[in-house]
Residue frames as a rotation matrix with the C-alpha (Angstrom) as fourth column:
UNK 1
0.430 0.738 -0.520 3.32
0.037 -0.590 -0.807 -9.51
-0.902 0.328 -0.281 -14.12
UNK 2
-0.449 -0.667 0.595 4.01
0.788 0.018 0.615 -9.28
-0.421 0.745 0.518 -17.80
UNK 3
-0.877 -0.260 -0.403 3.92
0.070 -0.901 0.428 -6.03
-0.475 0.347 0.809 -20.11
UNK 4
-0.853 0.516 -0.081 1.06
0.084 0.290 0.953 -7.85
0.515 0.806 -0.290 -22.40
UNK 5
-0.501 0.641 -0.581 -1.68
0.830 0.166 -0.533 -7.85
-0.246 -0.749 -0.615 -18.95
UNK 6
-0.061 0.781 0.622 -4.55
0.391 -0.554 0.735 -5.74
0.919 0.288 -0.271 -19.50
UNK 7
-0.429 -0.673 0.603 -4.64
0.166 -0.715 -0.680 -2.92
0.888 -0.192 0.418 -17.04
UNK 8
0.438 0.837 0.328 -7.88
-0.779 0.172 0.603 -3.62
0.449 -0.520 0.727 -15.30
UNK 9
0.775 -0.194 -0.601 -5.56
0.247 0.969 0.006 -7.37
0.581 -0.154 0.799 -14.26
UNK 10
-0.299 -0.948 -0.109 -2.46
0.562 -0.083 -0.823 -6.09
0.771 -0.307 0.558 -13.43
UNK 11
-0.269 0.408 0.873 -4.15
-0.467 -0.848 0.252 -3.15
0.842 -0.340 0.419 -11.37
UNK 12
0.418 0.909 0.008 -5.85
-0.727 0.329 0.603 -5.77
0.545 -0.257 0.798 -9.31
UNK 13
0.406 -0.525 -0.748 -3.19
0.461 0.824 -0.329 -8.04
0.789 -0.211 0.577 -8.94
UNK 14
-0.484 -0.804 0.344 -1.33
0.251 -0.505 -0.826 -5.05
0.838 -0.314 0.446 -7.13
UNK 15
0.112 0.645 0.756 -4.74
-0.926 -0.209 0.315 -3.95
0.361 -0.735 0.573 -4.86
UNK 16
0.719 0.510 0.472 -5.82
-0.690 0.602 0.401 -8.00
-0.080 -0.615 0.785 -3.98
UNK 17
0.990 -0.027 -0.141 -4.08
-0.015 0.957 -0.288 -10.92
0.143 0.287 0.947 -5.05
UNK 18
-0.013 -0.848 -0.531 -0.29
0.974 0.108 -0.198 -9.79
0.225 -0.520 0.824 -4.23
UNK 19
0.876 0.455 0.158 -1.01
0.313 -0.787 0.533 -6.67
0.366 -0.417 -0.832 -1.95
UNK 20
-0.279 -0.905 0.320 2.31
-0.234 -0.260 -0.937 -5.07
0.932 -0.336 -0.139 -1.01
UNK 21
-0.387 0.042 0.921 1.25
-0.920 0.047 -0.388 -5.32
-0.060 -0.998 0.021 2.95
UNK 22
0.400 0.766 0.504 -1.49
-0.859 0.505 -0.086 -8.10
-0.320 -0.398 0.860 3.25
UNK 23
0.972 -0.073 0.222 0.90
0.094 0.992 -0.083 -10.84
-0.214 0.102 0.971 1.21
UNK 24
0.340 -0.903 0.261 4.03
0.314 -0.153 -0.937 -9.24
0.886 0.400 0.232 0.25
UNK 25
0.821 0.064 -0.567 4.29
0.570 -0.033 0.821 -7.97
0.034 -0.997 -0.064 4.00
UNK 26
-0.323 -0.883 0.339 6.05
0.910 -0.388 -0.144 -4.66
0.259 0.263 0.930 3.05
UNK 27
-0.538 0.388 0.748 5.43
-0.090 -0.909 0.406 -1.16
0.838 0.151 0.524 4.04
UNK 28
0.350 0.824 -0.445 4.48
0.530 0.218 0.820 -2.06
0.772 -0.523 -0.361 7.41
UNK 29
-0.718 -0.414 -0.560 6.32
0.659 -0.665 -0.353 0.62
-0.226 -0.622 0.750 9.49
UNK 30
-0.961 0.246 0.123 4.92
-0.197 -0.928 0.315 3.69
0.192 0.279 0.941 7.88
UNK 31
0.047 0.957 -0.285 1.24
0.085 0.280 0.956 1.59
0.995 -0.069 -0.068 8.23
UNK 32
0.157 0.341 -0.927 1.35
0.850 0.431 0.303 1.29
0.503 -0.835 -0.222 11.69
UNK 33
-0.429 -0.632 -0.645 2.71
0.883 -0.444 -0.153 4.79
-0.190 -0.635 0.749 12.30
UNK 34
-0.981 0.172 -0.092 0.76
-0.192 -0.758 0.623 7.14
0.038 0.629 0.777 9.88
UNK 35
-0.713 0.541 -0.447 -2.48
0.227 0.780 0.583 5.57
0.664 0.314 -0.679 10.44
UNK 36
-0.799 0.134 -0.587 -4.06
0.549 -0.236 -0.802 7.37
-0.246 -0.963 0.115 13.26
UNK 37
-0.177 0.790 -0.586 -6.49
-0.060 -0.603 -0.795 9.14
-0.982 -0.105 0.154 11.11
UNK 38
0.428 0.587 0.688 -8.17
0.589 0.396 -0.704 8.86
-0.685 0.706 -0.177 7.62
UNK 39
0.969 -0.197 -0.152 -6.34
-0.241 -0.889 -0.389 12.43
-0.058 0.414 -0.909 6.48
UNK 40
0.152 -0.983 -0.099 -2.62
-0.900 -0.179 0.397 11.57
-0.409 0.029 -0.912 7.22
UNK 41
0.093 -0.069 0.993 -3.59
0.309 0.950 0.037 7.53
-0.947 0.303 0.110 6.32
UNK 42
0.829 0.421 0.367 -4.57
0.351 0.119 -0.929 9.13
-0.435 0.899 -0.049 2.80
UNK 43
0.652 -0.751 -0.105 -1.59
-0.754 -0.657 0.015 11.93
-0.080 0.069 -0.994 2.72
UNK 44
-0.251 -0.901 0.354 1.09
-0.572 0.433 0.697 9.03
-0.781 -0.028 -0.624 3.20
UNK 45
0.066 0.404 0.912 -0.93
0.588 0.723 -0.363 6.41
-0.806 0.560 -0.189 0.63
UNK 46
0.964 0.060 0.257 -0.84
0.264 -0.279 -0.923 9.23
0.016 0.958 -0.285 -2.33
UNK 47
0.470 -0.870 -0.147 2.86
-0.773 -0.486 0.407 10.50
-0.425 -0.078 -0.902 -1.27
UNK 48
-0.244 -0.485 0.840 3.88
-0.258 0.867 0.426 6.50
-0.935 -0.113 -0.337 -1.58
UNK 49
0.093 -0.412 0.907 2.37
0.612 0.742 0.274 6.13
-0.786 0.529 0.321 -4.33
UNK 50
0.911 0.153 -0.383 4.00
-0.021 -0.909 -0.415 9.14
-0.412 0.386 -0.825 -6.05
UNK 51
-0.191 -0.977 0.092 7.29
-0.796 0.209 0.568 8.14
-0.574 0.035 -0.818 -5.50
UNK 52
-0.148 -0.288 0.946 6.52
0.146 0.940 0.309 4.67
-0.978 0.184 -0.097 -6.50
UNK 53
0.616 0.711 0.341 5.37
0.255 0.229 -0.939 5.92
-0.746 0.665 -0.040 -9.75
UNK 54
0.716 -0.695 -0.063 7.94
-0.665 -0.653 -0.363 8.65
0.211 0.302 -0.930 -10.86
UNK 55
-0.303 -0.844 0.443 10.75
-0.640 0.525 0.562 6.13
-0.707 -0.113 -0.698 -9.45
UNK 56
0.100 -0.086 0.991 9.72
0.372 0.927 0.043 3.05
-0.923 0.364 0.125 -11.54
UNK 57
0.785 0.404 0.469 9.15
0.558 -0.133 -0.819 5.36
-0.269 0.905 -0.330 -14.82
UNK 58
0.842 -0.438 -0.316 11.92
-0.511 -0.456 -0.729 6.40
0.175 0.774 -0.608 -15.02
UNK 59
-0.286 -0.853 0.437 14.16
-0.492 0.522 0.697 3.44
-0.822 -0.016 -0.569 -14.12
UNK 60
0.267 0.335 0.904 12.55
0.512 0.745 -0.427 1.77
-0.817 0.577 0.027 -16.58
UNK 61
0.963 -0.095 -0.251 13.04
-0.268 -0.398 -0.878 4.69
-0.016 0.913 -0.409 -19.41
UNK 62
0.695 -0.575 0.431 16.88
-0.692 -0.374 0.618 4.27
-0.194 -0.728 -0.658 -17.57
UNK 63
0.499 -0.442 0.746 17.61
-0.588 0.460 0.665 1.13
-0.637 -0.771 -0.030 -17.17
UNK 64
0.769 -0.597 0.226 19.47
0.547 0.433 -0.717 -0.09
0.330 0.675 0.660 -20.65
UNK 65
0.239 -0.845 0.479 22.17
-0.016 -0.496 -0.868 2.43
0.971 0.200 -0.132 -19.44
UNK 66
0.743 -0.035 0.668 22.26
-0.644 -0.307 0.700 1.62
0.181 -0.951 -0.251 -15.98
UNK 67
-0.234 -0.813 -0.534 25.53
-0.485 0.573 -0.660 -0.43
0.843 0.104 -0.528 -14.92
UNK 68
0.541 0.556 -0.631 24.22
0.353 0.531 0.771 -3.54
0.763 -0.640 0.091 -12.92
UNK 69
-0.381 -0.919 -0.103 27.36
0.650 -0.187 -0.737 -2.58
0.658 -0.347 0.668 -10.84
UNK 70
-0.986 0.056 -0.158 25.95
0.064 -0.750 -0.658 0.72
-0.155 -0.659 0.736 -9.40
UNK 71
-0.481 0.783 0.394 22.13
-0.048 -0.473 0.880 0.36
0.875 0.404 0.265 -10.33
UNK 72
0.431 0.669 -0.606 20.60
0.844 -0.063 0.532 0.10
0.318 -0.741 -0.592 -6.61
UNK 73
-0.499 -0.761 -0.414 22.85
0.844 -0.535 -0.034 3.37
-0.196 -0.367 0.909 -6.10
UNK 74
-0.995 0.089 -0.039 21.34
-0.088 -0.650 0.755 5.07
0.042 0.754 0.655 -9.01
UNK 75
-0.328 0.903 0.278 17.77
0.416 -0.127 0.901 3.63
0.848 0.411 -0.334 -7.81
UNK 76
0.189 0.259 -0.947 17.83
0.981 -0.097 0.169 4.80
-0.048 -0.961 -0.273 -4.50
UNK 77
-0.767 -0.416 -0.489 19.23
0.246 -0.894 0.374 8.57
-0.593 0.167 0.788 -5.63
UNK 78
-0.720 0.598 0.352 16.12
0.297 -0.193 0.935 8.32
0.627 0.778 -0.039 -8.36
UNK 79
0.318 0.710 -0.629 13.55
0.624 0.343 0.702 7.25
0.714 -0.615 -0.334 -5.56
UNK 80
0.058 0.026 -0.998 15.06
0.770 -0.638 0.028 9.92
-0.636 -0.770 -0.057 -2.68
UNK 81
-0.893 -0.043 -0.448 14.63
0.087 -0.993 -0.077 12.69
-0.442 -0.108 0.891 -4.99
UNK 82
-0.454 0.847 0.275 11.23
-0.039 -0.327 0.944 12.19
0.890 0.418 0.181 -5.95
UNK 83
0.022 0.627 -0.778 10.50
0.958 0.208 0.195 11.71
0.284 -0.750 -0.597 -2.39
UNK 84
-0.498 -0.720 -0.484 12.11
0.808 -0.588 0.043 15.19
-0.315 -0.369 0.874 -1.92
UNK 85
-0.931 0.357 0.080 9.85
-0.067 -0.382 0.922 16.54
0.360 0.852 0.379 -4.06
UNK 86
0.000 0.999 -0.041 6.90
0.099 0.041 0.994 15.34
0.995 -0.004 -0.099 -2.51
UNK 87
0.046 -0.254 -0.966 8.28
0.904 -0.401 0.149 16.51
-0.426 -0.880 0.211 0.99
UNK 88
-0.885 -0.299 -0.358 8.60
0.381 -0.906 -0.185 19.94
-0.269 -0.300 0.915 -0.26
UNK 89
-0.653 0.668 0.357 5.48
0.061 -0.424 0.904 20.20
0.755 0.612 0.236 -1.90
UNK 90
0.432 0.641 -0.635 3.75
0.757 0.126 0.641 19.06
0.491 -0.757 -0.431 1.49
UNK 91
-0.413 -0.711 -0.569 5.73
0.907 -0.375 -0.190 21.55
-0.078 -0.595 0.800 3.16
UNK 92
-0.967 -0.255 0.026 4.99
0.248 -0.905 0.346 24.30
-0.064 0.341 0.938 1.15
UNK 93
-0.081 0.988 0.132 0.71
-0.373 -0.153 0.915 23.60
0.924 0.025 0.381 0.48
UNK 94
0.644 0.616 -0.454 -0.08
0.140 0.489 0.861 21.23
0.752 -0.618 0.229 3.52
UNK 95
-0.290 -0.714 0.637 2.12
-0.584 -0.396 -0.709 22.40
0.758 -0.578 -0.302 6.46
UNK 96
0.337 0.523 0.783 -0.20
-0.941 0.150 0.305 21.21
0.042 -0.839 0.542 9.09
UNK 97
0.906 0.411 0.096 -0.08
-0.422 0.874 0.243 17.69
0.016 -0.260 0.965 7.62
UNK 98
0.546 -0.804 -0.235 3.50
0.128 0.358 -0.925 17.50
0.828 0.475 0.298 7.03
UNK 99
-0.606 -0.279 0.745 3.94
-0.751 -0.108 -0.652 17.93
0.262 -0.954 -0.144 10.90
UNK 100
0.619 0.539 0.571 1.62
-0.735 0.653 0.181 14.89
-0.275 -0.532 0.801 11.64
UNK 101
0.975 0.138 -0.172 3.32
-0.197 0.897 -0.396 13.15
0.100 0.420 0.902 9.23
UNK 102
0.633 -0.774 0.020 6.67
-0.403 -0.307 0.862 14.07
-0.661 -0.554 -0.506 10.39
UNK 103
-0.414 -0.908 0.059 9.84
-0.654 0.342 0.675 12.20
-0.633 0.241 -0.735 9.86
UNK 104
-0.183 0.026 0.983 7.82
0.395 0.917 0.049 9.06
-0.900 0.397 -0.178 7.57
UNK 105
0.922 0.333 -0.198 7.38
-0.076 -0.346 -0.935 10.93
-0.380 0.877 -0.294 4.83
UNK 106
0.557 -0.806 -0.200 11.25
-0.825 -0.507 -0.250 11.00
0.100 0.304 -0.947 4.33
UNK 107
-0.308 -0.863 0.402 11.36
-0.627 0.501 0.596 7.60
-0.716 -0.068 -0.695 5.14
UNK 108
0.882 0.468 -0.050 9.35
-0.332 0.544 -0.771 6.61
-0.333 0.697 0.635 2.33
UNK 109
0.207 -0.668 -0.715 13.14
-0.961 -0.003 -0.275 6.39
0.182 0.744 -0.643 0.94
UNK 110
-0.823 -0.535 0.192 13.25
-0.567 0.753 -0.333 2.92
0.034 -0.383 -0.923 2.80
UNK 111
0.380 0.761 0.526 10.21
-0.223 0.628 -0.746 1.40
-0.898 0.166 0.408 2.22
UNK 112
-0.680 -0.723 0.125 11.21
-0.254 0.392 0.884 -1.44
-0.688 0.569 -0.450 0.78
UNK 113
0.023 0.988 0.152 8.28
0.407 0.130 -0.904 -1.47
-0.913 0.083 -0.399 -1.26
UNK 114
0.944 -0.099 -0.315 9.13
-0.240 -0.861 -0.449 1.11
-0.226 0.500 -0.836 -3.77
UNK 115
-0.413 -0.844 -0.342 13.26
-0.849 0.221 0.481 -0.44
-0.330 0.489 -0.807 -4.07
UNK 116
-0.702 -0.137 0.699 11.86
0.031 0.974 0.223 -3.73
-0.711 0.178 -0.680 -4.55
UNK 117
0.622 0.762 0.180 9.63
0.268 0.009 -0.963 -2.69
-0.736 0.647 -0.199 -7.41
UNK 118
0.604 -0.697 -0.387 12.03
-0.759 -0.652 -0.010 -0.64
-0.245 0.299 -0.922 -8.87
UNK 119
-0.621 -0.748 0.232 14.80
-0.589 0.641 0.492 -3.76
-0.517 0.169 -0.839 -8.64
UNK 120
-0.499 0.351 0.792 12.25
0.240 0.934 -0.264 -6.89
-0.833 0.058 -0.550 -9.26
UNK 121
0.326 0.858 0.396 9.70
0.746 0.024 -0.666 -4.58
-0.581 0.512 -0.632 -12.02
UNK 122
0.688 -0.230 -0.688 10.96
-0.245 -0.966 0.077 -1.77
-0.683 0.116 -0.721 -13.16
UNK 123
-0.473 -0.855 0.212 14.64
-0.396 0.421 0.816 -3.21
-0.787 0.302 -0.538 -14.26
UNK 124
-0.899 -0.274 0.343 13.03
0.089 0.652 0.753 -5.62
-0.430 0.707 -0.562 -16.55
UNK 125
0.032 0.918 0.395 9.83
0.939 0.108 -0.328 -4.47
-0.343 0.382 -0.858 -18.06
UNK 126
-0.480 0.389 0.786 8.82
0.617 -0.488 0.618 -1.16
0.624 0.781 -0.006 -20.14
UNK 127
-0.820 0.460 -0.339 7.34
0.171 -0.368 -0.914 2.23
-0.545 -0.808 0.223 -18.37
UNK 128
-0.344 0.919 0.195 4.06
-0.858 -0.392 0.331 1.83
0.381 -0.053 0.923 -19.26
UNK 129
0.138 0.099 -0.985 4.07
0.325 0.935 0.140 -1.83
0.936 -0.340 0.097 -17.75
UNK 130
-0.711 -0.587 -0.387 6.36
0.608 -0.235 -0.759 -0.44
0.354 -0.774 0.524 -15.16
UNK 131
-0.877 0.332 0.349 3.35
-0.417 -0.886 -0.205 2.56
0.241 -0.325 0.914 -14.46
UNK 132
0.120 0.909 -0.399 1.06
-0.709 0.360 0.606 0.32
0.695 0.210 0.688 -14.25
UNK 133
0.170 -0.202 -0.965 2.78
0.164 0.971 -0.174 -1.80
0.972 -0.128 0.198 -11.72
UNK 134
-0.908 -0.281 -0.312 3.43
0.412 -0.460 -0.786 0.96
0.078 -0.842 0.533 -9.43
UNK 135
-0.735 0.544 0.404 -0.08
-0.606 -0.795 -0.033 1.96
0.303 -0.269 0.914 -9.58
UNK 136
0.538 0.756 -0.373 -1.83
-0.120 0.507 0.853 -1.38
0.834 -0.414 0.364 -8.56
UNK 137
-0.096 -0.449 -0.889 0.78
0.651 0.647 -0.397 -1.62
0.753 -0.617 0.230 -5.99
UNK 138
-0.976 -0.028 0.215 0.61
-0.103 -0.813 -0.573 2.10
0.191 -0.582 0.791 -4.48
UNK 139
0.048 0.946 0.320 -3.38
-0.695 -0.198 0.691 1.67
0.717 -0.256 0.648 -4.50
UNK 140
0.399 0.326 -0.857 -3.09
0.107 0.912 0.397 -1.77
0.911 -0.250 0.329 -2.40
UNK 141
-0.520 -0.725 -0.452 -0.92
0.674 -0.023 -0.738 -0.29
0.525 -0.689 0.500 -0.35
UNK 142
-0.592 0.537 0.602 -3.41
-0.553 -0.813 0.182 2.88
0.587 -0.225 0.778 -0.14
UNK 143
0.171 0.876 -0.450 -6.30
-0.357 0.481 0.801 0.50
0.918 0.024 0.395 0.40
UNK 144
-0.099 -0.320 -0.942 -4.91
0.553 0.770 -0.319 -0.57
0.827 -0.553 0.101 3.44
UNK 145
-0.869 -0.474 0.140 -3.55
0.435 -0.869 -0.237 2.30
0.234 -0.145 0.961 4.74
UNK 146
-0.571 0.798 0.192 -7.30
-0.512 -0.529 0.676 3.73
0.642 0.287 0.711 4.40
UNK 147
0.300 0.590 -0.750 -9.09
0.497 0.574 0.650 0.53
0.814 -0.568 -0.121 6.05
UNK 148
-0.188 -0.350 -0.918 -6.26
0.907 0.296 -0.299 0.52
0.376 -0.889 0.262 9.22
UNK 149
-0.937 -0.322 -0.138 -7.15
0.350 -0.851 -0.391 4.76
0.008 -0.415 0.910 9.19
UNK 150
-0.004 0.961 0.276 -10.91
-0.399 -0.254 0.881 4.69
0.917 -0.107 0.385 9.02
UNK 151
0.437 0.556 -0.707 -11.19
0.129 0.739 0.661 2.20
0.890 -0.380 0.252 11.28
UNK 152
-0.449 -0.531 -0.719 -8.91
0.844 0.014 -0.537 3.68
0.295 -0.847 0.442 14.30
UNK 153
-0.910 0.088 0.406 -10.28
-0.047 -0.993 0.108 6.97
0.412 0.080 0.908 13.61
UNK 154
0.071 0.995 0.075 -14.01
-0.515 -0.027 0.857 6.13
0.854 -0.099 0.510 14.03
UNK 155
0.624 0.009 -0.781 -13.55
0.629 0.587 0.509 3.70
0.463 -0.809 0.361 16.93
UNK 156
-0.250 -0.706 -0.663 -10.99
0.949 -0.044 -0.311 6.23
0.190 -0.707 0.681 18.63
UNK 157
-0.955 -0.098 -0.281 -13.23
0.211 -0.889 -0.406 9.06
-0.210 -0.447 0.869 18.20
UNK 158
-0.374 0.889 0.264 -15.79
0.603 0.450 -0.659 8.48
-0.705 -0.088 -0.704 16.70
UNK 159
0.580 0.420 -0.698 -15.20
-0.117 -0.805 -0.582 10.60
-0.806 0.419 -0.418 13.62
UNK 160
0.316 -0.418 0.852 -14.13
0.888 0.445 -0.111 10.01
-0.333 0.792 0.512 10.02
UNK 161
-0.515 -0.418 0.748 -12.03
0.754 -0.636 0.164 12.97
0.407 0.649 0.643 8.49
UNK 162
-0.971 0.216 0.101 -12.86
-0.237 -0.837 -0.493 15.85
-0.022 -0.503 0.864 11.51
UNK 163
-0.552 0.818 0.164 -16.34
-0.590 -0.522 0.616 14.86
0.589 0.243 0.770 10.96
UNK 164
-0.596 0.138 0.791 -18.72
-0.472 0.737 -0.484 13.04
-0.650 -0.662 -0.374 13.90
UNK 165
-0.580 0.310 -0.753 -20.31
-0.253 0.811 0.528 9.57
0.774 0.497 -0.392 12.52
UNK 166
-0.370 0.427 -0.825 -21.01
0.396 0.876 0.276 8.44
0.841 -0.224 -0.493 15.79
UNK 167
0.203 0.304 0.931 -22.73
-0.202 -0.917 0.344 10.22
0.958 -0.258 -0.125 18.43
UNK 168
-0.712 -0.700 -0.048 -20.44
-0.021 0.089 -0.996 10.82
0.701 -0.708 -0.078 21.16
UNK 169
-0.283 0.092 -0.955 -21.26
0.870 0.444 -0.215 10.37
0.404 -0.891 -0.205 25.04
UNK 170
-0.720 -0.457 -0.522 -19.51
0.502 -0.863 0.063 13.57
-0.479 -0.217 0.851 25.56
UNK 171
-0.888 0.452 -0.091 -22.58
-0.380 -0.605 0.700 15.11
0.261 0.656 0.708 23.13
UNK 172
-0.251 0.960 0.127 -25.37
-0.929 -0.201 -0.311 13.31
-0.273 -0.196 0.942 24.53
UNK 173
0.561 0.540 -0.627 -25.39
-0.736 0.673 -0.080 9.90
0.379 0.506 0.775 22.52
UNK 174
0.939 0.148 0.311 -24.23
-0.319 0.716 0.621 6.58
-0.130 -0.682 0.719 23.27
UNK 175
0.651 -0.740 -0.170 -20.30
0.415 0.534 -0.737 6.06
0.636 0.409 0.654 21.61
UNK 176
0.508 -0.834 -0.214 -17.13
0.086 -0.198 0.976 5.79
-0.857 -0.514 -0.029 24.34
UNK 177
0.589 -0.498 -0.637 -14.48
-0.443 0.460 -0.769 6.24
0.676 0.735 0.050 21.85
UNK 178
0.852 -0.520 0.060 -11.80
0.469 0.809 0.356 3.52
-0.233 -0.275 0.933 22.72
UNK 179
0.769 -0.615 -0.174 -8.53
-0.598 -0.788 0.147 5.38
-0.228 -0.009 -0.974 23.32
UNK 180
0.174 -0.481 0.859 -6.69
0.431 0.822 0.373 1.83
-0.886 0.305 0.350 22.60
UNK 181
0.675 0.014 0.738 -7.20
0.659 0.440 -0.610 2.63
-0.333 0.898 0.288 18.69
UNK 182
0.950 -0.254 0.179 -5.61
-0.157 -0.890 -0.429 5.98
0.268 0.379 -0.886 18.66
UNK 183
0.192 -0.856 0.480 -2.24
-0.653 0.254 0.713 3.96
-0.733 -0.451 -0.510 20.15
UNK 184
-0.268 -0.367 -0.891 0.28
-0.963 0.063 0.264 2.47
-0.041 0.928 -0.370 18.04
UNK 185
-0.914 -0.184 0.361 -0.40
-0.213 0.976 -0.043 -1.56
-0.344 -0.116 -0.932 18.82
UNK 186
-0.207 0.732 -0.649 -3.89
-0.695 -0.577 -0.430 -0.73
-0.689 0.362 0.628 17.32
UNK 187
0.567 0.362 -0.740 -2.43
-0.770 -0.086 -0.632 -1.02
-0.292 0.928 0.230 13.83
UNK 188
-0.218 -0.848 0.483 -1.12
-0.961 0.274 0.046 -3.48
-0.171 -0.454 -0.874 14.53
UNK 189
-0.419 0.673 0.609 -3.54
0.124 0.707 -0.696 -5.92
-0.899 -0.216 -0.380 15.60
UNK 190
0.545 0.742 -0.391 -5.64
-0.401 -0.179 -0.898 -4.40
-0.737 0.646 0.200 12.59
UNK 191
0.225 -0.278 -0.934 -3.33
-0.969 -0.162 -0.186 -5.12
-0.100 0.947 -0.306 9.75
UNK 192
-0.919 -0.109 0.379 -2.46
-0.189 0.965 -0.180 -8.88
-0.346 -0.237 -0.908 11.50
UNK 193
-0.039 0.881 0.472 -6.36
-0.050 0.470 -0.881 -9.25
-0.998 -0.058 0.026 11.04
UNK 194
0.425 0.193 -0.884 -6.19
-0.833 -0.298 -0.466 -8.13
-0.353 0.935 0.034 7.13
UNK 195
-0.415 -0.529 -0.740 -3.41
-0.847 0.523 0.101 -10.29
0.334 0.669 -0.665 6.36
UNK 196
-0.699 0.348 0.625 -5.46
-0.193 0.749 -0.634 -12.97
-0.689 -0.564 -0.456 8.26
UNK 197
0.204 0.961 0.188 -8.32
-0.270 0.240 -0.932 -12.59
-0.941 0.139 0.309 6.58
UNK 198
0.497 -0.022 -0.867 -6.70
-0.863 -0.117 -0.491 -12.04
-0.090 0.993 -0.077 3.03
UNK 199
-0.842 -0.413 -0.348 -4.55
-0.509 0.822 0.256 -15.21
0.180 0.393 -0.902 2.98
UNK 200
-0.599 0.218 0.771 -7.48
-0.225 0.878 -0.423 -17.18
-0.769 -0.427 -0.476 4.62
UNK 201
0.318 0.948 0.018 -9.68
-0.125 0.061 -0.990 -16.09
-0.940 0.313 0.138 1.89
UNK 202
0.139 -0.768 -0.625 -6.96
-0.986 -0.163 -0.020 -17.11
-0.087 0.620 -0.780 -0.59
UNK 203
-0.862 -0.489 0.134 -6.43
-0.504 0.855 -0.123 -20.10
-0.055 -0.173 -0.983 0.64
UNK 204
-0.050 0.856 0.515 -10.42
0.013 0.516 -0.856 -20.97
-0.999 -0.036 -0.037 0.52
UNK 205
0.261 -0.004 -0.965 -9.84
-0.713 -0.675 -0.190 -19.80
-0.651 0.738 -0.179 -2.66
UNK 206
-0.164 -0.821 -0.547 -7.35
-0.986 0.153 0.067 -22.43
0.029 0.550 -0.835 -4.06
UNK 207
-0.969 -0.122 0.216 -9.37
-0.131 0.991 -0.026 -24.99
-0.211 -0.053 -0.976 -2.44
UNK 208
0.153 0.988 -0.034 -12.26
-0.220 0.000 -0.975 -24.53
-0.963 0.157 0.218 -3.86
UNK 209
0.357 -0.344 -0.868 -10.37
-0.917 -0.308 -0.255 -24.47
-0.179 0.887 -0.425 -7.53
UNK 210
-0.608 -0.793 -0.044 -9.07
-0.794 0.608 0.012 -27.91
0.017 0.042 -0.999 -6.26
UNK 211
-0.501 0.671 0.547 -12.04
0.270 0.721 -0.638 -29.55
-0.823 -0.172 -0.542 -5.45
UNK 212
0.496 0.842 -0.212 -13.58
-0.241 -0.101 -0.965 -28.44
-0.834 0.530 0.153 -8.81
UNK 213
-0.003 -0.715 -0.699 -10.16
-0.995 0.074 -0.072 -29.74
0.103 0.695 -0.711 -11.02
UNK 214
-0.647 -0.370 0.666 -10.50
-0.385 0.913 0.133 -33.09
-0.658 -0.170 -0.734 -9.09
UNK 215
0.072 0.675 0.734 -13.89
0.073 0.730 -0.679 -34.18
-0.995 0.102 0.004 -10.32
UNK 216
0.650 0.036 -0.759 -13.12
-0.751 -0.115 -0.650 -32.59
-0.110 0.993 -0.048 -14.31
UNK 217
-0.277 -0.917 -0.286 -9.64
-0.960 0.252 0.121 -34.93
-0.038 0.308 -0.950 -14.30
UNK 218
-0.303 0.390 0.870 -11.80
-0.381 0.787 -0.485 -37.86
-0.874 -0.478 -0.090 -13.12
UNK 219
0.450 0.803 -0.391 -13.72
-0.237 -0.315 -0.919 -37.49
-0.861 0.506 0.049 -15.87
UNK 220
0.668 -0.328 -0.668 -11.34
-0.706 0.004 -0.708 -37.29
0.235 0.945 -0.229 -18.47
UNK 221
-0.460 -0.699 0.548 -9.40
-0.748 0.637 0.185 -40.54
-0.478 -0.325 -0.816 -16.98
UNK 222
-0.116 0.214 0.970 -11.98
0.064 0.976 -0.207 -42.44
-0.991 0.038 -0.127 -17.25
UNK 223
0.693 0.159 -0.704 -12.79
-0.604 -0.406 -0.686 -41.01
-0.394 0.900 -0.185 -20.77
């Protein structure tokens, strides 16, 4: 990414084209663990990408005075106290969900997502580049997060966010939910399918771009 990208590009790049999970194949603990429902899928997807913001903006304001020596010290101490922060604030307004979400909210400090922005983006770019990089990555990460937590939810109960969609058995209508989805190997399987689907449609991607470069080059050979 470079500083000059127009925000609508860079944004995008971070949701589709290098998705922290679906090609960068980070952040896949907390996905498979937090994921059990549309409410805690969202709750971890804005917590992540709180931290990721507040951490990159201000290594970046930072980082001419950081000694290379101690700077993954000094970003990991940035990055665990904005997670702190967003562990007490759940604490204090959302109790309920900060017991679902338990212990992963605290390990946001190890999602390597969030150091490896910080080290690879952050270090060597401006914080309004640098905010902008943590916010196409935290959404892509959301965006997942959201798919792998609709999609257990409704198939494991047949409700999206407390509300019924499908009309249960147990009410008269015709949906089993599938107690499989509400189990971790689930998200599993689900996010294997994403990154399936997203590289395959990448890869149709590149060959489609290839078979339309061969016949222009022809062209200008014979030219």
């Amino acid at each position: 990414m470079s500083e000059g990208g127009g925000l609508k590009e860079e944004v995008t790049r971070g949701v589709l084209t290098e998705n922290p999970i679906t090609v960068q194949i980070l952040g896949i603990c907390s996905a498979l663990a937090v994921t059990r429902s549309v409410e805690t899928a969202l709750a971890m997807s804005l917590s992540v990408l709180a931290v990721l913001v507040g951490s990159s903006a201000t290594i970046s304001l930072i980082r001419n005075e950081i000694p290379r020596s101690i700077r993954l010290i000094v970003q990991i101490t940035l990055i665990a106290t904005f997670v702190i922060i967003v562990d007490q604030v759940l604490q204090a307004f959302f109790w309920e969900l900060s017991r679902e979400l338990s212990v992963f909210v605290g390990l946001i400090i190890t999602n390597c997502l969030i150091l490896g922005r910080a080290e690879t983006f952050a270090m060597r770019n401006g914080v309004g580049a640098s905010v902008v990089d943590a916010l196409g990555n935290g959404m892509g990460y959301g965006a997942v997060l959201l798919i792998v937590g609709a999609t257990r939810e409704l198939l494991g109960t047949g409700r999206l966010a407390g509300f019924e969609v499908l009309p249960l058995v147990e009410h008269g209508g015709w949906f089993e939910p599938i107690g499989l989805m509400l189990k971790p190997p689930s998200a599993f399987f689900l996010i294997g399918g994403l990154v399936w689907a997203s590289r395959s449609l990448a890869l149709r991607a590149e060959r489609r771009g290839a078979s339309v470069a061969t016949p222009a080059r022809l062209v200008e050979d014979r030219a």
